[in-house]
N, C-alpha and C positions, 0 to 999 in steps of 0.2 A: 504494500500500500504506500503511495507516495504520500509526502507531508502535506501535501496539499489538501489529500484526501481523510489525513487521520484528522488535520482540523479543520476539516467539515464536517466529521463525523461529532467532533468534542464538539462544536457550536453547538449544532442540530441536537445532541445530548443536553447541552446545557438548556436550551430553550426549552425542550420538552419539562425540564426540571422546574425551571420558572414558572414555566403555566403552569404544573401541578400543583407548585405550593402557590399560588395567587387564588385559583381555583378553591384549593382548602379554607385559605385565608379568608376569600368569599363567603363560604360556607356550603360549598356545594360538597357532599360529602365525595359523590360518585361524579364519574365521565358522564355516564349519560344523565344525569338532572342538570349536569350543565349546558351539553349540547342540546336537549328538549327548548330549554329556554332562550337560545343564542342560534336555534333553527340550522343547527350542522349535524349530518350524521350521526348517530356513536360512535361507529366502527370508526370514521375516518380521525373524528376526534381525539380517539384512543393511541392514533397513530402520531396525532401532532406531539400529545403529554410521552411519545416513546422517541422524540426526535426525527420521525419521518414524513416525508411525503408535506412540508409545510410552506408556504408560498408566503412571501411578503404579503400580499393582499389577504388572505388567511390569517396571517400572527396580527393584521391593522382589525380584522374582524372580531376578533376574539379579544383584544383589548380595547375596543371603544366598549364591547359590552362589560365588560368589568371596569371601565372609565380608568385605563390607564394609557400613558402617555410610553412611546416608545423609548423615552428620557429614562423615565422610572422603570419602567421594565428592563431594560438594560444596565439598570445603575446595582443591581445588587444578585451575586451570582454570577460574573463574569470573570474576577479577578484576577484568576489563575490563566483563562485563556489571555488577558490584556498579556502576561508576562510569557505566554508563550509564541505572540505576534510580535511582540518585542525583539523575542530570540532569533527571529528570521535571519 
């Protein structure tokens, strides 16, 4: 796997990570009480909180319905990748 690819891999991880716990934070206990509300699949849902198959226009859909800004969502849980774009 080239390095390009393993951090795509660790982004895409990480993002799924963030929705989770914002999700939680929410109060949505489960994937699918959130997608019901936010009018997305489950299944496809399940895949964004696993780091897959997620599109810019997708991660903007799912945080206007949780009222977060791509600032705040990016600002906590990243840290370790900022230091490994660093290392480039």
């Amino acid at each position: 796997m080239s390095k390009i690819e393993r951090e795509k891999e660790v982004l895409y991880g990480k993002i799924g990570e963030r929705l989770k716990k914002i999700r939680l934070e929410k109060g949505y206990k489960n994937q699918e009480s959130f997608a019901y509300v936010s009018d997305i699949p489950r299944a496809q849902y399940g895949r964004y909180e696993k780091g897959t198959n997620l599109t810019l226009l997708s991660l903007f859909w799912i945080l206007s319905h949780h009222n977060i800004s791509f600032e705040e969502f990016f600002s906590e849980g990243f840290e370790d990748l900022n230091k490994l774009m660093k290392g480039k």
